[in-house]
The first five atom37 places (N, CA, C, CB, O) and aatype in JSON, in Angstrom:
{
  "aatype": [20, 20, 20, 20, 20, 20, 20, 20, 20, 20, 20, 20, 20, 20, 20, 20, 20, 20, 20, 20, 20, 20, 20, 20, 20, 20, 20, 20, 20, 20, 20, 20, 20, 20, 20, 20, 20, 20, 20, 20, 20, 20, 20, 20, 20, 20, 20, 20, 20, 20, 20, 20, 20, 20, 20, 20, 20, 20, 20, 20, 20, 20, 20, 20, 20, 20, 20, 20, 20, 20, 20, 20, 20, 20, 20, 20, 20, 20, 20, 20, 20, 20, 20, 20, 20, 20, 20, 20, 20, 20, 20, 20, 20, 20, 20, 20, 20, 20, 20, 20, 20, 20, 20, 20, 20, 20, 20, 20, 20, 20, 20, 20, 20, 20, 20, 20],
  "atom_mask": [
    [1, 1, 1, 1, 1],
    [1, 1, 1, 1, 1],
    [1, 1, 1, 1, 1],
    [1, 1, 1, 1, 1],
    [1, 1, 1, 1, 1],
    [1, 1, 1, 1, 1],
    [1, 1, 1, 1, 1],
    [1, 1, 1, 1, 1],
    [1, 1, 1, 1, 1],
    [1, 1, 1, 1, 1],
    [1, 1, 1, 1, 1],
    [1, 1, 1, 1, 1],
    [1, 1, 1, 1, 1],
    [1, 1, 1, 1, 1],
    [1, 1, 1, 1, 1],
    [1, 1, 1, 1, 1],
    [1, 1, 1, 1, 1],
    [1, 1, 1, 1, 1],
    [1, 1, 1, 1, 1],
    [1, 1, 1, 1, 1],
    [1, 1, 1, 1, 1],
    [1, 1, 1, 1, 1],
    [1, 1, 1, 1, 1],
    [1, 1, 1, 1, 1],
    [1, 1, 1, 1, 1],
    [1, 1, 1, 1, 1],
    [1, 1, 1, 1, 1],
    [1, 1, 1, 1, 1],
    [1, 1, 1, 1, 1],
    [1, 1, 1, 1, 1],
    [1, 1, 1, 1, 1],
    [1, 1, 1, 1, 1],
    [1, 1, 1, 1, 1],
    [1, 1, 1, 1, 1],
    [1, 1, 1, 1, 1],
    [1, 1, 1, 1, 1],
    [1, 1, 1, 1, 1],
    [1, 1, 1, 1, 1],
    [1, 1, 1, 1, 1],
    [1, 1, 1, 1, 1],
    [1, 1, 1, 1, 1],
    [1, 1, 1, 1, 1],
    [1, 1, 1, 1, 1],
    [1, 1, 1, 1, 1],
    [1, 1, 1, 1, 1],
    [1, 1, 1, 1, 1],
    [1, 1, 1, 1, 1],
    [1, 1, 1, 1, 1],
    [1, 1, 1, 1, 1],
    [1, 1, 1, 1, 1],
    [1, 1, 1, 1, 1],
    [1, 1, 1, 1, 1],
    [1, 1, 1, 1, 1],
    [1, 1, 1, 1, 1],
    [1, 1, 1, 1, 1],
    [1, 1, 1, 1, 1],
    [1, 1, 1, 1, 1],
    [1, 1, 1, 1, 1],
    [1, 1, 1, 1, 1],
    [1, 1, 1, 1, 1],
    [1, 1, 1, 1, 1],
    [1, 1, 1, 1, 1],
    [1, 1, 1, 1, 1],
    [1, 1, 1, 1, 1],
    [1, 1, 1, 1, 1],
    [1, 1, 1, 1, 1],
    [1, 1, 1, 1, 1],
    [1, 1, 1, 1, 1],
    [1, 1, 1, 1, 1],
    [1, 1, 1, 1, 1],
    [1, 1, 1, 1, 1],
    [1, 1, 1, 1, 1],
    [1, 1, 1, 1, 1],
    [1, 1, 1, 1, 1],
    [1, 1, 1, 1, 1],
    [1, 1, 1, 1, 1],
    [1, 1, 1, 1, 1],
    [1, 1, 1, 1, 1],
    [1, 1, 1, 1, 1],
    [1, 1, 1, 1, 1],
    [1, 1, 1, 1, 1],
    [1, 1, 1, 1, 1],
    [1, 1, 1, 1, 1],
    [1, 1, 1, 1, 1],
    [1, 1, 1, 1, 1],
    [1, 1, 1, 1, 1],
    [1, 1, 1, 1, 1],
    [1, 1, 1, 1, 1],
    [1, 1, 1, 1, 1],
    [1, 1, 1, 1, 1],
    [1, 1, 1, 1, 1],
    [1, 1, 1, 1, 1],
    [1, 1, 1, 1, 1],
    [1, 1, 1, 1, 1],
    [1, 1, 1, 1, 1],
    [1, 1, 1, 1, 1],
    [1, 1, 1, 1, 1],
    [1, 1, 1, 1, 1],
    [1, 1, 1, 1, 1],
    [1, 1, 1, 1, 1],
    [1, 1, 1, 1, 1],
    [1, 1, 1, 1, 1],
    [1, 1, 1, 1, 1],
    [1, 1, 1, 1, 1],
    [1, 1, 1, 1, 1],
    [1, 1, 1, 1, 1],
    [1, 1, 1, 1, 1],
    [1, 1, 1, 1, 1],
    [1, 1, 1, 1, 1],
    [1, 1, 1, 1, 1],
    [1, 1, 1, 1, 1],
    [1, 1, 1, 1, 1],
    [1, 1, 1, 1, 1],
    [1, 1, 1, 1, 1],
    [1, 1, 1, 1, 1],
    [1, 1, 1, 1, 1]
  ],
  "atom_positions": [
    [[44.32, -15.74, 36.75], [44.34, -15.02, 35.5], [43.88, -13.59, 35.71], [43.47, -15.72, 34.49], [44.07, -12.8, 34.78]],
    [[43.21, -13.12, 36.97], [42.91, -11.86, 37.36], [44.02, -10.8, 37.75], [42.1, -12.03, 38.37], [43.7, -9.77, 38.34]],
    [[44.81, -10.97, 37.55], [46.38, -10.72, 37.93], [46.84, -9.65, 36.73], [47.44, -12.35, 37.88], [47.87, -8.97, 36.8]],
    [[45.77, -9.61, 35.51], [46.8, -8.67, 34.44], [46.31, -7.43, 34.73], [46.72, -8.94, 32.65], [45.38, -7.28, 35.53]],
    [[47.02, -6.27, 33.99], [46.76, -5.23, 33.96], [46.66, -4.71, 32.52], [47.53, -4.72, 34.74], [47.39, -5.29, 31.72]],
    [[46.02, -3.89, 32.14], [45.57, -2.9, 30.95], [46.2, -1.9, 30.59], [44.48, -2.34, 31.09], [45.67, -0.99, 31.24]],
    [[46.99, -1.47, 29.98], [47.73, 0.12, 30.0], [46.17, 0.12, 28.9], [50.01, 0.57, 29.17], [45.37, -0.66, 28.38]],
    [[46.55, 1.88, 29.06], [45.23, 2.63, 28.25], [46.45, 3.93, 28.05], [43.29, 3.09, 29.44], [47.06, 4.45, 28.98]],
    [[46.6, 4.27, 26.62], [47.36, 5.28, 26.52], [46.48, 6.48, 26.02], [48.48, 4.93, 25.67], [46.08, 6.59, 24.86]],
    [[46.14, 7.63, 27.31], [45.54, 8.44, 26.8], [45.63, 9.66, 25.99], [45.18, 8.55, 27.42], [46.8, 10.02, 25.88]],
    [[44.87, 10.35, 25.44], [44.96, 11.65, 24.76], [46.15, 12.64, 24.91], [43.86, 12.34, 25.14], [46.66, 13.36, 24.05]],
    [[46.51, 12.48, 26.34], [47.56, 13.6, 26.31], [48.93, 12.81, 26.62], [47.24, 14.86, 27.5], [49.95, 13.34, 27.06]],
    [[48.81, 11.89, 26.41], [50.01, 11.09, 25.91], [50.31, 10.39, 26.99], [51.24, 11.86, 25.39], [51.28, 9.62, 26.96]],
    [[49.44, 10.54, 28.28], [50.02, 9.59, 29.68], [49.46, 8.24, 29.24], [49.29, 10.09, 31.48], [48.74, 8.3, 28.24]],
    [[49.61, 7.23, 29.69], [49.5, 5.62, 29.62], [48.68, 5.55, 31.4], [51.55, 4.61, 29.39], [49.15, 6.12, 32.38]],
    [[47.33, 4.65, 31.4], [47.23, 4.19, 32.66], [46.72, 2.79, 32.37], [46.35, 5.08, 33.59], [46.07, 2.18, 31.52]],
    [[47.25, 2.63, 33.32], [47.08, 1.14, 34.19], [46.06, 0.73, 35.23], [48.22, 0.93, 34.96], [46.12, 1.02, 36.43]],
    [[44.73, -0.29, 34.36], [43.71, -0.49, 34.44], [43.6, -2.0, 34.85], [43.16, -0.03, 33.39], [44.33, -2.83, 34.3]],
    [[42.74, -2.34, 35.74], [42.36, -4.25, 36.31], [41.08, -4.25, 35.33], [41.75, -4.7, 38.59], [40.43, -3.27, 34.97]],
    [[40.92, -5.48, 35.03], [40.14, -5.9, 34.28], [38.48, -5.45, 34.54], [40.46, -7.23, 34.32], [37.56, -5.15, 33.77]],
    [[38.64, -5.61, 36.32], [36.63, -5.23, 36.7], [37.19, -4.15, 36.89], [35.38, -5.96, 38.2], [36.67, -3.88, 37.98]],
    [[38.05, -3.08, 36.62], [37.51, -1.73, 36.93], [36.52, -1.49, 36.25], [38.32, -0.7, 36.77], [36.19, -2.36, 35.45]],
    [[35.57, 0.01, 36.34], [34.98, 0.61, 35.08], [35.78, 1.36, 34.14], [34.0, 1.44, 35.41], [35.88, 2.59, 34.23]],
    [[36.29, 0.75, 33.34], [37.47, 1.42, 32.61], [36.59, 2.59, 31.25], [38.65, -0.13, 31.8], [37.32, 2.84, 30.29]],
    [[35.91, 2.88, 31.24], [35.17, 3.81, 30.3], [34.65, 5.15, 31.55], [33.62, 2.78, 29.38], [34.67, 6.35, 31.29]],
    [[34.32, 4.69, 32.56], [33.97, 5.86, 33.83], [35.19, 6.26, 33.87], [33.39, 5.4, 35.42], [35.33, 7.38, 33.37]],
    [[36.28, 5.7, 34.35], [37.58, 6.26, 34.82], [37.93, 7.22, 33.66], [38.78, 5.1, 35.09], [38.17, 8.42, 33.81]],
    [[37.91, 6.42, 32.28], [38.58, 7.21, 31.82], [38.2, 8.89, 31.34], [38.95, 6.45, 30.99], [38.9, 9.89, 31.21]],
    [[36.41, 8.54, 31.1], [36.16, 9.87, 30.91], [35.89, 10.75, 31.9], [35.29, 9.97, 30.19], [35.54, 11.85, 31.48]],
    [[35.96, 10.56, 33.75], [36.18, 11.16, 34.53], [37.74, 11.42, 34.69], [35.53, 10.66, 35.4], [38.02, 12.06, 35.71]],
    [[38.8, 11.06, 33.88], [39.93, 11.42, 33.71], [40.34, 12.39, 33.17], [40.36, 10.78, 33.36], [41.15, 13.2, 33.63]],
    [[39.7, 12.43, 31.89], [39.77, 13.0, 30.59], [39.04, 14.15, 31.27], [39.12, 12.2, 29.2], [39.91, 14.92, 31.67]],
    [[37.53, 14.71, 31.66], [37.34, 15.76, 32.32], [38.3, 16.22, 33.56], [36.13, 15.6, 32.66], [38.85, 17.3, 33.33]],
    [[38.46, 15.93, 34.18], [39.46, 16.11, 35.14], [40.18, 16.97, 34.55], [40.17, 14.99, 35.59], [40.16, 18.17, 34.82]],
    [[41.09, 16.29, 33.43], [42.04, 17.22, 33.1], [42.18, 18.86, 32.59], [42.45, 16.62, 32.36], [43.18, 19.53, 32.37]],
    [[40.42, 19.27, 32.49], [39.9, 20.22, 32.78], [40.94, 21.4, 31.3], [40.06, 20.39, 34.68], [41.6, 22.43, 31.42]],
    [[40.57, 20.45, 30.0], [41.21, 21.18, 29.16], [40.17, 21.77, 28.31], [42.21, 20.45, 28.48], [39.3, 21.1, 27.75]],
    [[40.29, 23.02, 28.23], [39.11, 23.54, 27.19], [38.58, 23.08, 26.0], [39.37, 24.58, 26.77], [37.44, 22.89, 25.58]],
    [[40.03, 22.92, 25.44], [40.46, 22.31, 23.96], [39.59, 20.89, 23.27], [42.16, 21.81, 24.15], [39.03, 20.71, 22.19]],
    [[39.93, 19.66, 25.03], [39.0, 18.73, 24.75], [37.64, 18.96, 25.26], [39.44, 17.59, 25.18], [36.8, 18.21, 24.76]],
    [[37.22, 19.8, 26.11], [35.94, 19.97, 26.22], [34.77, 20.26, 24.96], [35.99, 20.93, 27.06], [33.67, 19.78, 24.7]],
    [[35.6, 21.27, 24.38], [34.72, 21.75, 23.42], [34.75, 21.04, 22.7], [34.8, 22.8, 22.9], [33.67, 20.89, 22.14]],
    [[35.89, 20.13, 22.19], [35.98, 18.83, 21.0], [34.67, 17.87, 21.99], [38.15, 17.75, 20.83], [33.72, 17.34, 21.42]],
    [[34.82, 17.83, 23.02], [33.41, 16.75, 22.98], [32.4, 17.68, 22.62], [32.9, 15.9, 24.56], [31.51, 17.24, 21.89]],
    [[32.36, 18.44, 22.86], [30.86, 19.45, 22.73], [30.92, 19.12, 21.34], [30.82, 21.41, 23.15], [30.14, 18.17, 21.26]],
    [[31.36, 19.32, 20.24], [31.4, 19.28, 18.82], [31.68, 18.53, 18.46], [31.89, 19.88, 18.21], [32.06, 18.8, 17.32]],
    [[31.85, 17.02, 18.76], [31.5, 15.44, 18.83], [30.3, 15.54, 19.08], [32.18, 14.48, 19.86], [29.51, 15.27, 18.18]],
    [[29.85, 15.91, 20.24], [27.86, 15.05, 20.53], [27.22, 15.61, 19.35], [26.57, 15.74, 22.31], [26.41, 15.05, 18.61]],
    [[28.1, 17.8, 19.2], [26.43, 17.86, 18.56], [26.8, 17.23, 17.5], [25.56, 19.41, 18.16], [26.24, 16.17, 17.81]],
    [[27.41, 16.94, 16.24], [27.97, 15.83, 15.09], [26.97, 14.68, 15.46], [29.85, 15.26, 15.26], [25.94, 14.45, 14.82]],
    [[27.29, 14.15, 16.31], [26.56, 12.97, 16.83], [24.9, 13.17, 16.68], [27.0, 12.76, 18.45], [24.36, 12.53, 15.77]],
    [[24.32, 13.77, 17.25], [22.54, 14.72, 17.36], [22.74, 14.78, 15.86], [22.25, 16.76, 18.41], [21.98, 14.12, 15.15]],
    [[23.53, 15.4, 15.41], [23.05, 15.76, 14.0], [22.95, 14.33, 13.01], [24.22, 16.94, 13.31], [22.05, 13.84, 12.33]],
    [[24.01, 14.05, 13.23], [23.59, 12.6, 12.51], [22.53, 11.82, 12.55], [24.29, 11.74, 12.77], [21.89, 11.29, 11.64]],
    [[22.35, 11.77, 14.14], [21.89, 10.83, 14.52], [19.67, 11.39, 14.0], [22.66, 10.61, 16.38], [18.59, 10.8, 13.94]],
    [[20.1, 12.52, 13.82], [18.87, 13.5, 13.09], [18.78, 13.17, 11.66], [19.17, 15.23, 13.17], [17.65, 12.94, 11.24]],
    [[19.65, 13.12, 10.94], [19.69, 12.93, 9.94], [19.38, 11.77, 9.61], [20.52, 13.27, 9.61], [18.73, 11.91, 8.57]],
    [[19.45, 10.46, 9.9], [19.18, 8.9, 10.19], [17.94, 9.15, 9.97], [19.54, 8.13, 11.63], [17.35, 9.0, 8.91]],
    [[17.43, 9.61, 11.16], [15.76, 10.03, 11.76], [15.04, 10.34, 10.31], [15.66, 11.76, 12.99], [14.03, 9.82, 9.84]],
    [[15.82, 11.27, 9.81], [14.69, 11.75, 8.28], [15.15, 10.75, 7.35], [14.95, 13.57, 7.38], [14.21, 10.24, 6.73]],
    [[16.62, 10.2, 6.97], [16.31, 9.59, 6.03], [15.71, 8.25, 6.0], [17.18, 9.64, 5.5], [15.65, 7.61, 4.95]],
    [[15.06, 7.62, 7.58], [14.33, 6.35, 7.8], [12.99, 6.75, 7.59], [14.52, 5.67, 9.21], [12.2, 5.99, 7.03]],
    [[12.59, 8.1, 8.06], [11.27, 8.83, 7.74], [11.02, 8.5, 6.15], [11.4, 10.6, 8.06], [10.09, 7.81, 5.71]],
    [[12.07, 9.15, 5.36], [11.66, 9.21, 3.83], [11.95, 7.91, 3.09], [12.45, 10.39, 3.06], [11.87, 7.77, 1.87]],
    [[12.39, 6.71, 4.25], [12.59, 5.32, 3.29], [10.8, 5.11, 3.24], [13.74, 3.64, 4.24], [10.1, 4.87, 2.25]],
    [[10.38, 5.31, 4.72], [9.35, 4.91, 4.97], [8.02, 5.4, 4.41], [9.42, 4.94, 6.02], [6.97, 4.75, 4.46]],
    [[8.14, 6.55, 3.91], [7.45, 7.03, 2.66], [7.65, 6.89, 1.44], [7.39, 8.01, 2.61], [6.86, 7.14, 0.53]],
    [[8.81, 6.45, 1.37], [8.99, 6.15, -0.05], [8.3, 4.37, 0.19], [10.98, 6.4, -0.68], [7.82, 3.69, -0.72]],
    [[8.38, 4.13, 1.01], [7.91, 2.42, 0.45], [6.23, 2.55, 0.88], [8.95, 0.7, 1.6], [5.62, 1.51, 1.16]],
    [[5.76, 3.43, 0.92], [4.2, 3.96, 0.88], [3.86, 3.99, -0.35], [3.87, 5.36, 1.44], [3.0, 3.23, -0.82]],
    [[4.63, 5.06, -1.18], [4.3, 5.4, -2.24], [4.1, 4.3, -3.55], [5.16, 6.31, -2.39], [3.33, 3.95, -4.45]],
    [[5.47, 4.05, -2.9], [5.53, 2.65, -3.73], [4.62, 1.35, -3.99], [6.47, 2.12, -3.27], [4.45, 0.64, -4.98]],
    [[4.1, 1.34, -2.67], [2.79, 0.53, -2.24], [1.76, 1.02, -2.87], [2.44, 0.53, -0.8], [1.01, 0.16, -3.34]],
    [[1.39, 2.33, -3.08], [0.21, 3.19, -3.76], [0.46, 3.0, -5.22], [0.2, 4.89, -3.35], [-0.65, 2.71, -5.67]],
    [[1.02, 3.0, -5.86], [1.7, 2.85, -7.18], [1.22, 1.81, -7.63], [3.11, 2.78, -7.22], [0.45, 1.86, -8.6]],
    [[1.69, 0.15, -6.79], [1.47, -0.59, -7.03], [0.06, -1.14, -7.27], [2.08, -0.87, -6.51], [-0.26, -2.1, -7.96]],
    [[-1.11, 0.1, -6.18], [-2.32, -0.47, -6.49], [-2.45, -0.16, -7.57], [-3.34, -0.22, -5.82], [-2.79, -0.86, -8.53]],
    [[-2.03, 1.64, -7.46], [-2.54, 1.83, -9.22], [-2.19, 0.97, -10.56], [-2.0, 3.17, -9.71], [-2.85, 0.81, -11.58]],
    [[-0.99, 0.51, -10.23], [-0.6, -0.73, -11.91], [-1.44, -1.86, -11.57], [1.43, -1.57, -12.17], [-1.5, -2.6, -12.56]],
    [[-2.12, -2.31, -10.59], [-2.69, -3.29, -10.51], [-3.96, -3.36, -11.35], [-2.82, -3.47, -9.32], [-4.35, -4.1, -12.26]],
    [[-4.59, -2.04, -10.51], [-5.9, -1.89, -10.99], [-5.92, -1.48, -12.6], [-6.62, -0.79, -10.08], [-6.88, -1.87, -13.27]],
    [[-5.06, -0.86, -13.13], [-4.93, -0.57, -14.11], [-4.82, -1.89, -15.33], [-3.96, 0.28, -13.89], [-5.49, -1.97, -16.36]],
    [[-3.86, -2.77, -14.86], [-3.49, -3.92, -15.46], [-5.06, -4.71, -15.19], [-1.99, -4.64, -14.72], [-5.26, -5.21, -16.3]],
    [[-5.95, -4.98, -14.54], [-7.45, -5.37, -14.81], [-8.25, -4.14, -15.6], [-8.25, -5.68, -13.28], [-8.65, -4.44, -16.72]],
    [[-8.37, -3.52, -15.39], [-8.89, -2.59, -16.68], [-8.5, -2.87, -18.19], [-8.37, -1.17, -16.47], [-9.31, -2.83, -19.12]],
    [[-6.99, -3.18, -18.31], [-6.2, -3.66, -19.33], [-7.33, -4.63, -20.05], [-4.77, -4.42, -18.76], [-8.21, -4.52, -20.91]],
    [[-6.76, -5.65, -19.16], [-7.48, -7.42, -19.62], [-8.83, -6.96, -19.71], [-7.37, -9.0, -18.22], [-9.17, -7.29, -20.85]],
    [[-9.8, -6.38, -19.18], [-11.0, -6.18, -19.46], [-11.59, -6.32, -20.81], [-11.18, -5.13, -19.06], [-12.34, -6.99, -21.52]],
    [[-10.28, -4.63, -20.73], [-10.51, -4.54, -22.31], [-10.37, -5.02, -23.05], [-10.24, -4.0, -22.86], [-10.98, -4.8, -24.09]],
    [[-9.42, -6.02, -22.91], [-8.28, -6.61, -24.14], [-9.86, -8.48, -24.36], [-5.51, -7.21, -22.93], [-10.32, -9.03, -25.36]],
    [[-10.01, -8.66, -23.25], [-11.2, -9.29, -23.35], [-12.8, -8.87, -24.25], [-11.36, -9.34, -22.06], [-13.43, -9.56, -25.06]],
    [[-13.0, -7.9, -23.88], [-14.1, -6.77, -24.41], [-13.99, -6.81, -26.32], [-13.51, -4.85, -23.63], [-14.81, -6.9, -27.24]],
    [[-12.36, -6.69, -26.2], [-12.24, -6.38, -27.96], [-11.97, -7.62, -28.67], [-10.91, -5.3, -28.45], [-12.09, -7.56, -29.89]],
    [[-11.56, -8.97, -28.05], [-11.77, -10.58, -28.42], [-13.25, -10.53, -28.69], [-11.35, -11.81, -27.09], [-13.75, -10.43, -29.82]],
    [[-13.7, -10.58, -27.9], [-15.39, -10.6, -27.99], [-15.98, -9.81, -28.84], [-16.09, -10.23, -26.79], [-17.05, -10.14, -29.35]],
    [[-15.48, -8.88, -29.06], [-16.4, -7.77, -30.47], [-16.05, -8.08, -31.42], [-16.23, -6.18, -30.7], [-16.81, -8.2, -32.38]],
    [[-14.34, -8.4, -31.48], [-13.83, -9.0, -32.62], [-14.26, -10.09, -33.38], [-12.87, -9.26, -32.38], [-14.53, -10.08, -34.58]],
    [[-14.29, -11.27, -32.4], [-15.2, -12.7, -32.73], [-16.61, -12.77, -33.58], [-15.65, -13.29, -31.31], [-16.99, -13.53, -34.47]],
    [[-17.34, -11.43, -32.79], [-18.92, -11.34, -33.38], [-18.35, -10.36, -34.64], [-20.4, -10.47, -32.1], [-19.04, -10.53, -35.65]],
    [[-17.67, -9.75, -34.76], [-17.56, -9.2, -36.25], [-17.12, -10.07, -37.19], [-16.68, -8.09, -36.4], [-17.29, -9.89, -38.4]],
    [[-16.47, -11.17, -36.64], [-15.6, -12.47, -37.88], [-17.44, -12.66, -38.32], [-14.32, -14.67, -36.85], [-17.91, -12.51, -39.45]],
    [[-18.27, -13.06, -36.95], [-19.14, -14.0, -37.4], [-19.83, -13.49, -38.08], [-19.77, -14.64, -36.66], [-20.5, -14.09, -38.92]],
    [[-19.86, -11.99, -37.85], [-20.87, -10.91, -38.73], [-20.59, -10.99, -40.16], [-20.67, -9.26, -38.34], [-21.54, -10.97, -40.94]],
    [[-19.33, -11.09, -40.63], [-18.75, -10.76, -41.88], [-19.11, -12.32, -42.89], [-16.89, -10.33, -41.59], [-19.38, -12.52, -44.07]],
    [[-18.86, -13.45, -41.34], [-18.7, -14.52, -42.2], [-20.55, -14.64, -42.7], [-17.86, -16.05, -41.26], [-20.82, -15.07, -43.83]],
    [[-21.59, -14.26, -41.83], [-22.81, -14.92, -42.37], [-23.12, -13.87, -43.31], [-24.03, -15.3, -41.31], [-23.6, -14.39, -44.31]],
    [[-23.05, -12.5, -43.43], [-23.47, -11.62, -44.91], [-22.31, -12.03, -46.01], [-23.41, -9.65, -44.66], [-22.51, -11.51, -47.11]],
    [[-20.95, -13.0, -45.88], [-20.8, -13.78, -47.37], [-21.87, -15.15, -47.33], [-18.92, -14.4, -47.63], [-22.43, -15.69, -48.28]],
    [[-21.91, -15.41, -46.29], [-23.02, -16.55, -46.74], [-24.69, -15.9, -47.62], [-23.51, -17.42, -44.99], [-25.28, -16.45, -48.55]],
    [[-24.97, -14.9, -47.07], [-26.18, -14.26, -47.52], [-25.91, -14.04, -48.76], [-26.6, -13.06, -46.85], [-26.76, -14.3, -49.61]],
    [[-24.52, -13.47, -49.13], [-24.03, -13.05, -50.63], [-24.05, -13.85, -51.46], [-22.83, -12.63, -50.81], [-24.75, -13.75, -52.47]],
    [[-23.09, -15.06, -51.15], [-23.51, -16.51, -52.0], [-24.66, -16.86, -51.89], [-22.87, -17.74, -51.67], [-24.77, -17.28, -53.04]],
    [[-26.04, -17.11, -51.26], [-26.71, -17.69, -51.35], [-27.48, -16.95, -52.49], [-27.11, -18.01, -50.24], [-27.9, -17.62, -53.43]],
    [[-27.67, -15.66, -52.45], [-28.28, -14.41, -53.18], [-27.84, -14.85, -54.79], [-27.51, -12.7, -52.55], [-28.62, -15.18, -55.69]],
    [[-26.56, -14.76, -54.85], [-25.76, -15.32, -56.25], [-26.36, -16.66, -56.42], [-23.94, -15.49, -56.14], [-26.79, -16.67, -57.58]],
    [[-26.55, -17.55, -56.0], [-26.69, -18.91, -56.18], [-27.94, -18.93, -57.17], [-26.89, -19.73, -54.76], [-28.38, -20.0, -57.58]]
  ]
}
């Protein structure tokens, strides 16, 4: 089954014929230089830097996921802590509330008894 061959039809329109264990990515881009064309030279030059730049751009926007899920984390203490301050209070004013029912209810008892 080692017996086939590969055409690879390249850039400038030639076709080659490749065995399976060659290094078929070495050949070809020692081909492709070879052919010693300005045109594609500089197209790789302005491929990589595209490439750097992207690959820069990735860089910051994983930077700013990664601050953003900081912030987010900080946030969260603050609604936390905030949400116990909440209940505190919301506890605090049950409890004042309760002793004012009881306040109100024993000066009608004082009132009726006074009337009585």
């Amino acid at each position: 089954m080692e017996d086939y061959e590969i055409n690879i039809l390249r850039r400038n329109g030639n076709w080659k014929k490749v065995k399976p264990n060659d290094l078929i990515i070495d050949e070809i881009n020692n081909n492709s230089i070879d052919d010693n064309e300005p045109n594609q030279k500089q197209s790789q030059n302005d491929f990589l830097s595209y490439v750097v730049k992207v690959e820069s751009i990735i860089s910051k926007l994983e930077s700013l996921e990664n601050e953003k899920s900081a912030l987010k984390e900080e946030l969260k203490e603050f609604e936390d802590n905030f949400l116990r301050k909440k209940k505190l209070a919301e506890d605090e004013i049950n409890k004042i509330s309760q002793e004012k029912d009881m306040i109100e209810k024993t000066i009608n008892v004082i009132k009726n008894l006074k009337s009585f």
